[in-house]
C-alpha distance (Angstrom), angle and dihedral (degrees) to the residues before:
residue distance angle dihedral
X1 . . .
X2 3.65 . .
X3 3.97 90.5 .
X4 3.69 92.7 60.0
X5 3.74 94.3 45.7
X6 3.82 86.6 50.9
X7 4.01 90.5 51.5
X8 4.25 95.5 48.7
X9 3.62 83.0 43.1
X10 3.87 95.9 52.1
X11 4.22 89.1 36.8
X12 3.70 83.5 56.1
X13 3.61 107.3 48.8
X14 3.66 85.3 40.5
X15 3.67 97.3 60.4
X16 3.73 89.1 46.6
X17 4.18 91.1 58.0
X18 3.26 91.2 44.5
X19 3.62 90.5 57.7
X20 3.92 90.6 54.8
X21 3.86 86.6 45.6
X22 3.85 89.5 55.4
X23 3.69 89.5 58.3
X24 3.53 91.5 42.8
X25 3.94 101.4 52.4
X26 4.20 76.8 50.5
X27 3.72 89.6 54.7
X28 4.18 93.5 47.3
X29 3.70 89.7 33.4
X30 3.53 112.8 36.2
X31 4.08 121.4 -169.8
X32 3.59 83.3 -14.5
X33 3.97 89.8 78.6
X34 3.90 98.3 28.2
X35 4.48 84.6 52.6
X36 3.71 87.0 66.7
X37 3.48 110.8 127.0
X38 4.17 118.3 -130.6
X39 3.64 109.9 -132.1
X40 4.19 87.1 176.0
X41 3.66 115.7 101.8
X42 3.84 118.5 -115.6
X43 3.83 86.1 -104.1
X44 3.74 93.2 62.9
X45 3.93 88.6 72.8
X46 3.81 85.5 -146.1
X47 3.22 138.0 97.8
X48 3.87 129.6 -130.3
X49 3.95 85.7 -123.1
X50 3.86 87.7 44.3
X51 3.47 96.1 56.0
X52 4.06 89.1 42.3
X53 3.88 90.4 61.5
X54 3.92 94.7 36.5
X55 4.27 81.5 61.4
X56 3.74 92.9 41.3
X57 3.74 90.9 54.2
X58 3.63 101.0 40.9
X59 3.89 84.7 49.2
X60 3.54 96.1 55.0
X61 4.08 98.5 42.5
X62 3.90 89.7 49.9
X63 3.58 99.7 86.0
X64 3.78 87.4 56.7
X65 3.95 91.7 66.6
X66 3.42 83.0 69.9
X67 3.69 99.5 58.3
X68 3.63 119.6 83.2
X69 3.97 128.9 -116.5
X70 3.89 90.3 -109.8
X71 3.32 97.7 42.9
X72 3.96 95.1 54.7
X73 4.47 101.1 67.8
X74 3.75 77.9 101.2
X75 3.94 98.7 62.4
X76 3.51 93.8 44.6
X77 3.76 96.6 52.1
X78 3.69 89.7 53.8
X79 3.55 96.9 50.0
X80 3.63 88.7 41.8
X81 3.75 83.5 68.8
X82 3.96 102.9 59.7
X83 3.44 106.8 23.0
X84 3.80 94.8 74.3
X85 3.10 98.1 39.9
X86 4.08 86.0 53.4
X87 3.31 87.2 58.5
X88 3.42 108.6 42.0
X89 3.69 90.1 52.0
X90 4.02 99.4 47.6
X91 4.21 75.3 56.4
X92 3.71 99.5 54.1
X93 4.13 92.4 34.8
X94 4.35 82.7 48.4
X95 4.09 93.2 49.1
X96 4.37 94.3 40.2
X97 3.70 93.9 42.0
X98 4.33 101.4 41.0
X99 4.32 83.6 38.7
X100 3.81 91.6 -115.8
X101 3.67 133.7 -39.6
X102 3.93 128.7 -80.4
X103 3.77 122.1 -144.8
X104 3.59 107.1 -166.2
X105 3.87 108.7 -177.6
X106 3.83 90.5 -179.5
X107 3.65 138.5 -115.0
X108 3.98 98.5 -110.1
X109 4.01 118.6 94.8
X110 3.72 115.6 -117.4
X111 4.14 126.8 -139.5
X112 3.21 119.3 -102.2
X113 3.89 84.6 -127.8
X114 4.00 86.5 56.1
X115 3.40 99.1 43.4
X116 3.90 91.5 46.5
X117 3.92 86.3 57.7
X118 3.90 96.0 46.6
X119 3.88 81.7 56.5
X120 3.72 97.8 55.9
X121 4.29 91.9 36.6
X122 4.07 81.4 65.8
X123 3.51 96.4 38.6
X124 3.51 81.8 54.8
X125 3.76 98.8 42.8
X126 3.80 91.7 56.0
X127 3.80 106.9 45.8
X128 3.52 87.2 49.8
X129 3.43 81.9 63.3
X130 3.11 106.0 46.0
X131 3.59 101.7 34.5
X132 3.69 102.0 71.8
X133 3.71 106.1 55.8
X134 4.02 79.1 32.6
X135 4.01 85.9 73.1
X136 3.80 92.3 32.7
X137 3.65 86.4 65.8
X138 3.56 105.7 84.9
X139 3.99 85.3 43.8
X140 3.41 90.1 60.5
X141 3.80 99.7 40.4
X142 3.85 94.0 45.7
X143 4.21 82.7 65.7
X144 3.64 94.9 53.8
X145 4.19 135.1 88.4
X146 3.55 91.3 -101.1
X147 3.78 118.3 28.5
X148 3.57 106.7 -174.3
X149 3.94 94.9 34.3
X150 4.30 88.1 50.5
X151 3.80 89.3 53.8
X152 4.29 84.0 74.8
X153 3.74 106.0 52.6
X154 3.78 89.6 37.0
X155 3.93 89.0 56.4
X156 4.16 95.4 40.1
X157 3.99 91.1 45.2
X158 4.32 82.6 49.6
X159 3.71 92.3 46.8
X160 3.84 92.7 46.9
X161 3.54 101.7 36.1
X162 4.20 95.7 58.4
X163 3.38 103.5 60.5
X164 4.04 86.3 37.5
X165 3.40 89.9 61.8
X166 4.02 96.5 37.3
X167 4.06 87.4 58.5
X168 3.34 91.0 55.9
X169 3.58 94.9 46.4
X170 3.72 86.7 48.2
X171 4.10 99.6 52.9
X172 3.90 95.4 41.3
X173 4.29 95.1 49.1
X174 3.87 79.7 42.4
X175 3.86 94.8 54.7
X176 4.27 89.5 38.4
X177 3.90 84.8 42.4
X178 4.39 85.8 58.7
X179 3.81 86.5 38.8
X180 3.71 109.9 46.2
X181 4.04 102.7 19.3
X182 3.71 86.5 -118.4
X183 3.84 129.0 90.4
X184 4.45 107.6 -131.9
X185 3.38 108.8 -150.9
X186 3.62 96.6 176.2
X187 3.46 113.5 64.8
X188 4.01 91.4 -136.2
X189 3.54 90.3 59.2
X190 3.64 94.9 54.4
X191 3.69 94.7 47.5
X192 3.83 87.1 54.3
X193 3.53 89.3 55.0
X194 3.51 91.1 49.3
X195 3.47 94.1 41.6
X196 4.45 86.3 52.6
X197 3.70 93.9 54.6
X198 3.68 104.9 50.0
């Protein structure tokens, strides 16, 4: 079972870099890459340029199948490095450039019935977040100098890290939200707006 899990998992996370590689082929590329013709029919729900990335992607995170668990510390300290910093800065560039952000929670009263569903839609949303590199801890851990004692920074970087990550998610879609009229959940998205009106 745990094979199968692994291969959604890696499908998944694949799709979602290609999506940022997409937008940044556009970004090196230009019209060049957006020009593209799609040969896929409508029905595919993929694009020619979609599927170009998805390749792209896959092709460049193959060689990292190879590498084993306890080898890897390495990668993740240099992408530890850039990432955040990434993020933090498509934040502050989202709030200075769109003058703030506007949360507007709306003047109409909810159902109990629909509010009790909104509740368990983000309980949802946030132990599937947490869940899967919750398991993969002990994986990781048991590949370390210290197994037991790498369980605890593991679990403290996992439970800081999410909601980290969610308030940043939060302020930029609420700064694109004021912007474009349209809150961008997926970072790729927003970048394409971004990427449309300038």
């Amino acid at each position: 079972m745990r094979p199968v899990v692994a291969v959604l998992y890696m499908a998944t996370q694949t799709y979602y870099a290609s999506r940022l590689m997409a937008v940044a082929l556009r970004c090196i590329f230009g019209h060049n890459w957006t020009d593209i013709r799609t040969s896929l029919p409508a029905s595919a729900g993929i694009t020619t340029l979609q599927m170009v990335a998805f390749l792209l992607t896959w092709l460049l995170q193959l060689p990292f199948a190879f590498l084993h668990p306890s080898k890897a510390g390495p990668l993740f300290v240099v992408k530890s490095v850039p990432w955040p910093i990434a993020y933090i800065a498509t934040m502050i560039w989202a709030l200075v450039k769109f003058g703030g952000m506007e949360l507007s929670l709306g003047s109409e009263g909810v159902t109990d019935s629909a509010l009790g569903w909104s509740f368990m839609k983000a309980i949802n949303t946030v132990v599937s977040g947490v869940v899967p590199p919750m398991v993969n801890i002990a994986d990781l851990a048991k590949h370390g100098n210290r197994p037991v004692l790498d369980i605890v920074p593991l679990t403290v970087g996992l439970f800081v890290s999410k909601p980290a990550v969610i308030t940043l998610g939060l302020l930029t879609t609420a700064a694109g939200a004021k912007h474009f009229g349209a809150a961008n959940w997926n970072l790729w998205d927003f970048y394409g707006l971004v990427l449309d009106g300038f």
